[in-house]
Every structure is written in structure tokens, then in C-alpha cells.
SEBA-48752 format. One record per atom (N, C-alpha, C, CB): residue number from 0; residue in one letter; x, y, z. Coordinates in steps of 0.05 Angstrom, whole numbers, plus 5000, padded with zeros to 4 digits. Glycine has a CB too. Layout:
BEGIN
NUM | a | X | Y | Z
...
//
This chain:
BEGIN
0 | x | 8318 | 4051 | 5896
0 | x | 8320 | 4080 | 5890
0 | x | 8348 | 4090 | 5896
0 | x | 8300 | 4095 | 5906
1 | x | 8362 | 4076 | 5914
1 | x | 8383 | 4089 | 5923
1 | x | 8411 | 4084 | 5902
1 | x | 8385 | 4078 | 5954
2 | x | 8404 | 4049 | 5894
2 | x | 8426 | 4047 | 5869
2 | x | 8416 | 4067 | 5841
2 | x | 8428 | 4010 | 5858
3 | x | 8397 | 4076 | 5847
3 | x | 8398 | 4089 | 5813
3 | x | 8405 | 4115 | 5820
3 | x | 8367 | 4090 | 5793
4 | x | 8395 | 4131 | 5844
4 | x | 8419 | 4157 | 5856
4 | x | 8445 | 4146 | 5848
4 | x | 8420 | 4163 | 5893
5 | x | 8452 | 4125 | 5856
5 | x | 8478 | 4121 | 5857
5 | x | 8503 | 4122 | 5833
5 | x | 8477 | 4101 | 5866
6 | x | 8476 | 4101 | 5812
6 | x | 8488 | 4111 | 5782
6 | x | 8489 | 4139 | 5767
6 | x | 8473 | 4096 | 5762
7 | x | 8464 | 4151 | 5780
7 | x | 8461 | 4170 | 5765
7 | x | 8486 | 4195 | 5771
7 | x | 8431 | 4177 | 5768
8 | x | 8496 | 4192 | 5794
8 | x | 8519 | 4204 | 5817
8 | x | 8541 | 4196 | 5791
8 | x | 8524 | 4183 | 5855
9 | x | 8545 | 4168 | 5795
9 | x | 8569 | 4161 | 5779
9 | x | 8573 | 4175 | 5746
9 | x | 8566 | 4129 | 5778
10 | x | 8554 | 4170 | 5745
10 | x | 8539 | 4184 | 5712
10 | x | 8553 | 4216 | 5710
10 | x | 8493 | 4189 | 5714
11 | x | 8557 | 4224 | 5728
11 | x | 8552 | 4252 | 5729
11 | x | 8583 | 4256 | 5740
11 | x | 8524 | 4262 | 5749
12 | x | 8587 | 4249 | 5752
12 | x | 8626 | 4255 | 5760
12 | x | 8635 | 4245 | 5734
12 | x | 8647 | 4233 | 5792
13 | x | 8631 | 4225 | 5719
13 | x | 8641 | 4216 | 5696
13 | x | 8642 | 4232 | 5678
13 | x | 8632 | 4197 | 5688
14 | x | 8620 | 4248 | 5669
14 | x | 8615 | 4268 | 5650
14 | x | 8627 | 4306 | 5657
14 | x | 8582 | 4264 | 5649
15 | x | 8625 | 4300 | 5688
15 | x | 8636 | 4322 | 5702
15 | x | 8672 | 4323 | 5695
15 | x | 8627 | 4318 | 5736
16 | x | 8684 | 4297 | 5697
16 | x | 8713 | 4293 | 5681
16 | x | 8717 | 4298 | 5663
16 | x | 8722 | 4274 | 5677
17 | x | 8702 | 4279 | 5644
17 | x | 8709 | 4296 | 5628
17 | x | 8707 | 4329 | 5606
17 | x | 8710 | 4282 | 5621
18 | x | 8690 | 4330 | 5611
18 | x | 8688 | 4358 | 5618
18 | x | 8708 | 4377 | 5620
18 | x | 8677 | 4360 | 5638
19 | x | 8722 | 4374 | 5640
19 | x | 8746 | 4384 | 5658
19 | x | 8765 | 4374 | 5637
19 | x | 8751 | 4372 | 5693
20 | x | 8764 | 4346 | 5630
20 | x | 8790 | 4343 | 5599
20 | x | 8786 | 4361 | 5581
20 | x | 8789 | 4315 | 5577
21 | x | 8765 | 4361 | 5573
21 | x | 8765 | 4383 | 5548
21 | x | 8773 | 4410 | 5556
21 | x | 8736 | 4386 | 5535
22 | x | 8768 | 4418 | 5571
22 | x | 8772 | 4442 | 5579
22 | x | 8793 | 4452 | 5583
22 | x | 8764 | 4446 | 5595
23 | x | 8815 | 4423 | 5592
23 | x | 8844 | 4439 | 5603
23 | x | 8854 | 4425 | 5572
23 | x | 8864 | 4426 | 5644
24 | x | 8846 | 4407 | 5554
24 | x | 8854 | 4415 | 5524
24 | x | 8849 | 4441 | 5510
24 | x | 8842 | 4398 | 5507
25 | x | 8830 | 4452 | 5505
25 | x | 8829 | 4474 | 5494
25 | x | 8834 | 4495 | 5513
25 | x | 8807 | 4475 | 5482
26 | x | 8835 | 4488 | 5540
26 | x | 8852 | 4517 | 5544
26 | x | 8881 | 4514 | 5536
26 | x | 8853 | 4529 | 5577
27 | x | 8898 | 4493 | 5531
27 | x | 8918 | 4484 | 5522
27 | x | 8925 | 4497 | 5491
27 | x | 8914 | 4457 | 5525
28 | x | 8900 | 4493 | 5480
28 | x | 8906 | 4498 | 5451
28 | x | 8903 | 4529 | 5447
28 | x | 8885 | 4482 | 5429
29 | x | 8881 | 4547 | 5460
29 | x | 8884 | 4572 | 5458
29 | x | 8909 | 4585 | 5468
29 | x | 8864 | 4583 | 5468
30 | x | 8931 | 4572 | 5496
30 | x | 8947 | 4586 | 5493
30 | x | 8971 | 4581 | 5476
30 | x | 8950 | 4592 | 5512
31 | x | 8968 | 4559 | 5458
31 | x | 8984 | 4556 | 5446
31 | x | 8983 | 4572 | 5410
31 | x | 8985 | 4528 | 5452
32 | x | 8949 | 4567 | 5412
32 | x | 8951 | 4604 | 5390
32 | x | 8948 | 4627 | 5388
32 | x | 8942 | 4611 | 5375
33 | x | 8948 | 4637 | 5414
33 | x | 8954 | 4659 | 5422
33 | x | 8986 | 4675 | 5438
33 | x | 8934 | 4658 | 5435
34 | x | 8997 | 4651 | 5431
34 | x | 9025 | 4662 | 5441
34 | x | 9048 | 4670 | 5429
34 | x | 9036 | 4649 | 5453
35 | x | 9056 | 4692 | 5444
35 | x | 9065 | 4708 | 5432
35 | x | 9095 | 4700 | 5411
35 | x | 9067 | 4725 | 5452
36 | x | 9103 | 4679 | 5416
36 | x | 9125 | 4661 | 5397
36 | x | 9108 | 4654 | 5371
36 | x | 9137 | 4628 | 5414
37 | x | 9083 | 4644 | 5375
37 | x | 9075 | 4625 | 5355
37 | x | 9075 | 4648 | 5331
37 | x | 9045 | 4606 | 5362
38 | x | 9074 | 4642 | 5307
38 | x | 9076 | 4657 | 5282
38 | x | 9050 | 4668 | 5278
38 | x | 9085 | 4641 | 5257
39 | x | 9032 | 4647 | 5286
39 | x | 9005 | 4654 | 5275
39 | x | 8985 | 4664 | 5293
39 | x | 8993 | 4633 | 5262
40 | x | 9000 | 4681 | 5318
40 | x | 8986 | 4698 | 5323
40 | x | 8974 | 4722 | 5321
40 | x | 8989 | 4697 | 5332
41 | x | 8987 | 4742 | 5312
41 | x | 8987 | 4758 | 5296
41 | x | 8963 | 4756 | 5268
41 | x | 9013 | 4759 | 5291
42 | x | 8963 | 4733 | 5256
42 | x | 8943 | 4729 | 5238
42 | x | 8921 | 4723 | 5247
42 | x | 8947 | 4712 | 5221
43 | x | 8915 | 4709 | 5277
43 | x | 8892 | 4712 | 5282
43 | x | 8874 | 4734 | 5288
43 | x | 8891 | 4700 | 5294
44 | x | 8895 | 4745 | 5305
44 | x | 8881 | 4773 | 5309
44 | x | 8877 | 4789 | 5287
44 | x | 8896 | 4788 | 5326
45 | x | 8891 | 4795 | 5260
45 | x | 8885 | 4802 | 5248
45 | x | 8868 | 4801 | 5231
45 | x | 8895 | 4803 | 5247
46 | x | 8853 | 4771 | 5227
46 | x | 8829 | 4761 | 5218
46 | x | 8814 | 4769 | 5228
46 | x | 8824 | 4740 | 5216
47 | x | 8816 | 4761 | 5259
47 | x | 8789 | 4763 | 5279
47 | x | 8768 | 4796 | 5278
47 | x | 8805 | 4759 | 5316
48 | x | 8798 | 4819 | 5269
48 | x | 8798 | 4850 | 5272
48 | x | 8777 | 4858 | 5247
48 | x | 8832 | 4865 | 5268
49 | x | 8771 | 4836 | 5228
49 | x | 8756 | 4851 | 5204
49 | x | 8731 | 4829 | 5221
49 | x | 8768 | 4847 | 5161
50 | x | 8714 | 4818 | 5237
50 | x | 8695 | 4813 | 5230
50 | x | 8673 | 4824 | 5257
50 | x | 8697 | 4784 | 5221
51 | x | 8660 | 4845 | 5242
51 | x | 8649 | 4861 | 5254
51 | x | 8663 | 4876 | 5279
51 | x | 8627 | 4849 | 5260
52 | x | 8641 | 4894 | 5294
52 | x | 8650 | 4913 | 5315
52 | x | 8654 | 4899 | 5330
52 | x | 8636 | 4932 | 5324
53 | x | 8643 | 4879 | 5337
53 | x | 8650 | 4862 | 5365
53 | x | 8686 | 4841 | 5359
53 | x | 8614 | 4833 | 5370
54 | x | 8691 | 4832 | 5332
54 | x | 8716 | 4818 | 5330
54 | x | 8737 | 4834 | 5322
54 | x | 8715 | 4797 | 5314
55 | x | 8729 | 4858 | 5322
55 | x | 8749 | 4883 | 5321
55 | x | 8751 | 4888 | 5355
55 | x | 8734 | 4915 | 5301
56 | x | 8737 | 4887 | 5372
56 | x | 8738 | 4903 | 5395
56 | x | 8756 | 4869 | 5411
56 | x | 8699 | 4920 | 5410
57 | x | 8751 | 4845 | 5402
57 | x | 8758 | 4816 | 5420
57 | x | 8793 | 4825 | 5407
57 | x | 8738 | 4774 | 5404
58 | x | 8787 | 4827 | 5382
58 | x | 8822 | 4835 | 5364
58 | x | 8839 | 4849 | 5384
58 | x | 8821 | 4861 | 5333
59 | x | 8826 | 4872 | 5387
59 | x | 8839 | 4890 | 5412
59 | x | 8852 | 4878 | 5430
59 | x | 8822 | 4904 | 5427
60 | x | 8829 | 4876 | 5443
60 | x | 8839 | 4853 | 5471
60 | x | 8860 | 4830 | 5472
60 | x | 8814 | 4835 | 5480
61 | x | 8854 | 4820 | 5451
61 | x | 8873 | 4793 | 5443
61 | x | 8899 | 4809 | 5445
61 | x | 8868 | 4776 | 5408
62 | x | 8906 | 4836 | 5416
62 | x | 8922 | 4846 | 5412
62 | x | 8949 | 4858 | 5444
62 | x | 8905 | 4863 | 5395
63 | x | 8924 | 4867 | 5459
63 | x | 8937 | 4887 | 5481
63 | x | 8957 | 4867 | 5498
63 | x | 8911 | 4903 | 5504
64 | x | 8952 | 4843 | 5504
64 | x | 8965 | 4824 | 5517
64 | x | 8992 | 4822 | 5512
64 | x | 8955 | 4802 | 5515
65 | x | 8981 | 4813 | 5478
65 | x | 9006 | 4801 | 5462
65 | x | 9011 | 4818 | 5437
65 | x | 9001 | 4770 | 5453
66 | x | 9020 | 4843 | 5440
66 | x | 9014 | 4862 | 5411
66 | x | 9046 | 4844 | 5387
66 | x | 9022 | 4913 | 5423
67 | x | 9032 | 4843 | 5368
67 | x | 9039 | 4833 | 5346
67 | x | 9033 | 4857 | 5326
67 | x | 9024 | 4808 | 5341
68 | x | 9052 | 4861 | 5310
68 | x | 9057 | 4881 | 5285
68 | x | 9045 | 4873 | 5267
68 | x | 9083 | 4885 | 5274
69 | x | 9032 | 4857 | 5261
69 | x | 9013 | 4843 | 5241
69 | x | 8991 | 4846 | 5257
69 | x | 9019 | 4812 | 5231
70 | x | 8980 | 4851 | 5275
70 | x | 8952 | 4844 | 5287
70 | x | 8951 | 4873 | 5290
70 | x | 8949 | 4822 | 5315
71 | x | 8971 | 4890 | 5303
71 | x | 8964 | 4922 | 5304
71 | x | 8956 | 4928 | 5284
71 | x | 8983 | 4942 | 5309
72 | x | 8966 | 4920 | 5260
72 | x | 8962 | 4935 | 5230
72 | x | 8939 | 4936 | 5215
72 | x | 8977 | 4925 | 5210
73 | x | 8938 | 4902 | 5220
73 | x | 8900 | 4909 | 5213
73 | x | 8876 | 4920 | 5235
73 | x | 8885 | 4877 | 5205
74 | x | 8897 | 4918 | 5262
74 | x | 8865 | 4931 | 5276
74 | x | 8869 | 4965 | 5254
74 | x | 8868 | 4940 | 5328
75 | x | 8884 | 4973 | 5261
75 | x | 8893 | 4996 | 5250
75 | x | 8877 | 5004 | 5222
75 | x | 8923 | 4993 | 5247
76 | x | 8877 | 4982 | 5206
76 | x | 8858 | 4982 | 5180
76 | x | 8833 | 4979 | 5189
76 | x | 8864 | 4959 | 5160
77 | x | 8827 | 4972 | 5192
77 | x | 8794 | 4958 | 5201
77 | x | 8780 | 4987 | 5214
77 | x | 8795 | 4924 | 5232
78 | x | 8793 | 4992 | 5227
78 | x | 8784 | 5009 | 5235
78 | x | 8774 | 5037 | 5225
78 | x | 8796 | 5009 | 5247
79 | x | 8797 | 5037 | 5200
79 | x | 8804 | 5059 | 5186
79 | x | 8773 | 5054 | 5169
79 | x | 8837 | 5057 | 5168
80 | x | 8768 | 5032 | 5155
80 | x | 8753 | 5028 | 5141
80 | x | 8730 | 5028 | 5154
80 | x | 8757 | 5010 | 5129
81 | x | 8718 | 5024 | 5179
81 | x | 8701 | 5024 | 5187
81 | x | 8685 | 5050 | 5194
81 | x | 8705 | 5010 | 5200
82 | x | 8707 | 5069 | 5199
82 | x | 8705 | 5096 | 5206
82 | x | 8697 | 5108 | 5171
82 | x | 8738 | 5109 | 5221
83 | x | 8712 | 5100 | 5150
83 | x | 8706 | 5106 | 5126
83 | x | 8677 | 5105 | 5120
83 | x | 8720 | 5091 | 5112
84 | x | 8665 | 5077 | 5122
84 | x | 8639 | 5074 | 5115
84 | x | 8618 | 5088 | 5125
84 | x | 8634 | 5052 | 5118
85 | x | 8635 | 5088 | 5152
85 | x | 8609 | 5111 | 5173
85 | x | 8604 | 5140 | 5156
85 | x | 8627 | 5123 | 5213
86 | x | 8636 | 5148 | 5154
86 | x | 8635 | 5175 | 5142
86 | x | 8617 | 5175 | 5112
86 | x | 8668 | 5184 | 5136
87 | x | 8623 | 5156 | 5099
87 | x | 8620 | 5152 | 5061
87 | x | 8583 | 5155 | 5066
87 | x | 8636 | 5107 | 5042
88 | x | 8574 | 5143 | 5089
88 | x | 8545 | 5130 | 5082
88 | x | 8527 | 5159 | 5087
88 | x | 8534 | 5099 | 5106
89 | x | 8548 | 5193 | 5103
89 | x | 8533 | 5211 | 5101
89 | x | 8528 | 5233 | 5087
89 | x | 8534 | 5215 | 5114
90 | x | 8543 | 5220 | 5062
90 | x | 8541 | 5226 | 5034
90 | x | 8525 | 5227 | 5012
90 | x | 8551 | 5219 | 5028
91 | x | 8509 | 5246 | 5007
91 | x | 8481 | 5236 | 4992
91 | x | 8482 | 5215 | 4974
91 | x | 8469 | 5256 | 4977
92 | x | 8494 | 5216 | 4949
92 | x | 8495 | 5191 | 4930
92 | x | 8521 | 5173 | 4928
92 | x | 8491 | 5201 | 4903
93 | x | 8543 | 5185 | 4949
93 | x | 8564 | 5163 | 4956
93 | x | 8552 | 5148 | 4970
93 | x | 8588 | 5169 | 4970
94 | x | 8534 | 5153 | 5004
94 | x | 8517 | 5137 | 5020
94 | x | 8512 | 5110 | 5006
94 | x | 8491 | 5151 | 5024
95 | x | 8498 | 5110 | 4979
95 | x | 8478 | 5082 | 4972
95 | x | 8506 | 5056 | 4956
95 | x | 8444 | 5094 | 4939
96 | x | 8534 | 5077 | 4955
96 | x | 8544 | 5057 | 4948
96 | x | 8565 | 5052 | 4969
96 | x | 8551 | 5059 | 4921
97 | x | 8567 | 5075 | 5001
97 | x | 8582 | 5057 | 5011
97 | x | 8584 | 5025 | 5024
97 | x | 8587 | 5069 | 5024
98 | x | 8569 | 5021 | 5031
98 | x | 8575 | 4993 | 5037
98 | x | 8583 | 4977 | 5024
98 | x | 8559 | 4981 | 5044
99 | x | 8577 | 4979 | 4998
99 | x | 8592 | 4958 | 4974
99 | x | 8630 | 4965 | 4975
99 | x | 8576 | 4970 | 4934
100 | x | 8629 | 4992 | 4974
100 | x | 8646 | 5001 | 4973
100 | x | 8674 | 4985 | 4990
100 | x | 8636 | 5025 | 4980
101 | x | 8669 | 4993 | 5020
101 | x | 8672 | 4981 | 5039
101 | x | 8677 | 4951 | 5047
101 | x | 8657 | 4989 | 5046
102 | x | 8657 | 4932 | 5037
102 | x | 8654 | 4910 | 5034
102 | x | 8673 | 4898 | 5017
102 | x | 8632 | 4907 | 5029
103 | x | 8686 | 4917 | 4991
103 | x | 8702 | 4899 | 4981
103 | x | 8740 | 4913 | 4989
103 | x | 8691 | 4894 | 4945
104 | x | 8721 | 4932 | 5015
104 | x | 8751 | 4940 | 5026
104 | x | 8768 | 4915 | 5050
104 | x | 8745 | 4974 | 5045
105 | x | 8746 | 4912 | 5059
105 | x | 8742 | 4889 | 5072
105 | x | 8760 | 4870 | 5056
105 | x | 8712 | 4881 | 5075
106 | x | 8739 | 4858 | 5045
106 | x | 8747 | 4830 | 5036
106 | x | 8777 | 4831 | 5023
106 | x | 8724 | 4817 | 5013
107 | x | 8791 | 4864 | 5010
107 | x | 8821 | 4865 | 5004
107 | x | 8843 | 4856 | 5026
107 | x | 8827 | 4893 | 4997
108 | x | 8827 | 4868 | 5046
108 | x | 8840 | 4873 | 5070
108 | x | 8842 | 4847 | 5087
108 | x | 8825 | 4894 | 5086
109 | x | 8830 | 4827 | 5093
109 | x | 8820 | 4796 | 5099
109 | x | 8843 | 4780 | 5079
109 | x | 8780 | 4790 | 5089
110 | x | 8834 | 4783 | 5054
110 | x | 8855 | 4764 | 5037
110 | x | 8885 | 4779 | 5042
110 | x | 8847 | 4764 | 4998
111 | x | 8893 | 4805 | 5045
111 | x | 8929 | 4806 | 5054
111 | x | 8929 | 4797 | 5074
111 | x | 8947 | 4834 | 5058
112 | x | 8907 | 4806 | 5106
112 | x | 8913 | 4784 | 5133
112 | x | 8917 | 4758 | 5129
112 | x | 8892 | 4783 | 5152
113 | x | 8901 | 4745 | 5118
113 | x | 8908 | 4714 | 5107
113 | x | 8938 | 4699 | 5093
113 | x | 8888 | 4711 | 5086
114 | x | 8945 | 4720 | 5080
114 | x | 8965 | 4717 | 5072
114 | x | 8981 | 4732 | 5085
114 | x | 8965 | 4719 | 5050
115 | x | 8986 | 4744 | 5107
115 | x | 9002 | 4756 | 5119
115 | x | 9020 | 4776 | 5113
115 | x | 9010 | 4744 | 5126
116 | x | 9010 | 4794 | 5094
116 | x | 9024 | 4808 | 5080
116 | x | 9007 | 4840 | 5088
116 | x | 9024 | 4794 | 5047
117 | x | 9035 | 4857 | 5099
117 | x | 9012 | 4888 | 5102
117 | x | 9003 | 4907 | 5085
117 | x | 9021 | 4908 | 5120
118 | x | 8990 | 4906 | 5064
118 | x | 8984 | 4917 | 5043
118 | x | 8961 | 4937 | 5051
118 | x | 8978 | 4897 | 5023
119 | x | 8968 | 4974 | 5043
119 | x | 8945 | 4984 | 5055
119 | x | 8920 | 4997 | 5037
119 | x | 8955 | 5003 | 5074
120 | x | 8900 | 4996 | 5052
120 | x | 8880 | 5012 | 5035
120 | x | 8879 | 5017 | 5021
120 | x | 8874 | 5026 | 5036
121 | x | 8867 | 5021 | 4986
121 | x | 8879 | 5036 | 4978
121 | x | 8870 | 5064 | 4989
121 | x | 8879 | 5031 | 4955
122 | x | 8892 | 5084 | 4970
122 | x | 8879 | 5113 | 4978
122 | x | 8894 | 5121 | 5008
122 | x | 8841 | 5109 | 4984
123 | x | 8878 | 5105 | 5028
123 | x | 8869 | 5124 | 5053
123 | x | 8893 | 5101 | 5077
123 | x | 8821 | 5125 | 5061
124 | x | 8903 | 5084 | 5064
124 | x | 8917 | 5053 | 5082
124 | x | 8936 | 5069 | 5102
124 | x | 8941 | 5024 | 5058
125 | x | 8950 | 5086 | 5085
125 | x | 8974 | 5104 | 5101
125 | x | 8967 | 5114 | 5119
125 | x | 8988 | 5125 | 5089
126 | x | 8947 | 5132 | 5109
126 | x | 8939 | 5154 | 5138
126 | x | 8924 | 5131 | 5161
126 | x | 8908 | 5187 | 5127
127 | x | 8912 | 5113 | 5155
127 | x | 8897 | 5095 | 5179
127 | x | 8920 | 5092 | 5199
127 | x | 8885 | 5062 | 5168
128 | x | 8941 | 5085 | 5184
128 | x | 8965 | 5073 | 5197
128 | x | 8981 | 5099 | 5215
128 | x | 8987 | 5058 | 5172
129 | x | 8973 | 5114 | 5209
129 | x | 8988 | 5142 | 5221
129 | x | 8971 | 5154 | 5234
129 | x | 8999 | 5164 | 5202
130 | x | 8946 | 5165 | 5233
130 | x | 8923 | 5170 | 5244
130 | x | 8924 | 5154 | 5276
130 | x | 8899 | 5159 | 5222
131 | x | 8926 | 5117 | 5269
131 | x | 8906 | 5099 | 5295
131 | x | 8934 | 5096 | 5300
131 | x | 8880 | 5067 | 5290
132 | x | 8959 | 5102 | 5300
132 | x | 8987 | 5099 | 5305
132 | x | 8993 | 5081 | 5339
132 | x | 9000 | 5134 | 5305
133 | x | 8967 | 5098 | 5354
133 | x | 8962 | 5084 | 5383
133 | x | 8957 | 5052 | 5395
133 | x | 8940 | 5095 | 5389
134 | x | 8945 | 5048 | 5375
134 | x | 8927 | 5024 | 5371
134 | x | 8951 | 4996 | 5364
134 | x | 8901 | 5032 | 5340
//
């Protein structure tokens, strides 16, 4: 009984290692894309900022550390748009088409982050940017 405690001990610091490798790899790799030199930080956050309320609010956070002019811009959008849809949906017969609406504000907005290019809203891109100026 006591050698199979024993393996099972061994079993378990072994797996407990590595463990601890992976871990200090990917903490390795997150700060290496999240820093503030690397190019493509800014694009992450700016991806991360269109997917839903919760990767708009992680965007933030990411953002506040390491603010990037590409990652402000789309929180800045996302936001704009999100506030839009809220507003559009208490609209009697605008309501049933904001979300579509919206959805392919989104997805404009996702393909310039991707491509890293700050292209705004239409319409309303400017004022988001002047409006959430804070952000």
C-alpha cells in the first residue's frame, strides 16, 4: 500500500510540474501580446472590444494598462454602437430592425480592427470618437 502512495505521490509532483511549465509558458506568451511594444496589441484589444459586454469591459482593462490608439478607438466604437442599438431598439418600427442594423455595424467595425485600419461608423463614427473621448 505504501509503494502505490508512493507512485501515486510521484504521479502527482510530475503532473504538478508540469503544470507550473505551462503556466509560466503562457504567462510568457500573454505578456508578450499584450505589450506595449508589440504591434499587435492594440489589435487585440480592439477585437476583443466588439465581442459582447463582457469583451468590451476585459478590452477596457487590457486597454487601461497599456492604452494603445488603436484599441482606444474601437473601445470608443463599440461602444458607440452599442449605446446605438440600445437607443434604435426604443423605436417603434426602427426597434425590429435594430439589431440587424447593428450587427452589420459590428461586423464593419471587426473587419477595419482586423485590418487595423480606423475607419468610423458610418453616420455617427465621429461623434463616438468625440463623445467617449475619455475612454
Amino acid at each position: 500500500m505504501s509503494d502505490e502512495n508512493k507512485d501515486l505521490g510521484d504521479k502527482a509532483e510530475d503532473a504538478f510540474d508540469k503544470a507550473k511549465e505551462s503556466a509560466k509558458e503562457f504567462s510568457e506568451d500573454v505578456k508578450k501580446t499584450f505589450d506595449t511594444n508589440n504591434p499587435d496589441s492594440g489589435k487585440t484589444v480592439a477585437i476583443i472590444a466588439h465581442i459582447t459586454l463582457i469583451g468590451w469591459i476585459v478590452a477596457i482593462i487590457m486597454n487601461s494598462s497599456n492604452k494603445t490608439d488603436l484599441g482606444s478607438y474601437y473601445i470608443r466604437q463599440t461602444l458607440g454602437i452599442w449605446l446605438l442599438a440600445l437607443i434604435l431598439s426604443w423605436i417603434p418600427i426602427v426597434g425590429c430592425f435594430a439589431f440587424l442594423i447593428c450587427v452589420v455595424l459590428i461586423v464593419m467595425s471587426v473587419i477595419n480592427a482586423v485590418n487595423e485600419k480606423k475607419v468610423p461608423t458610418p453616420i455617427v463614427g465621429e461623434y463616438f470618437q468625440d463623445w467617449f473621448k475619455s475612454l
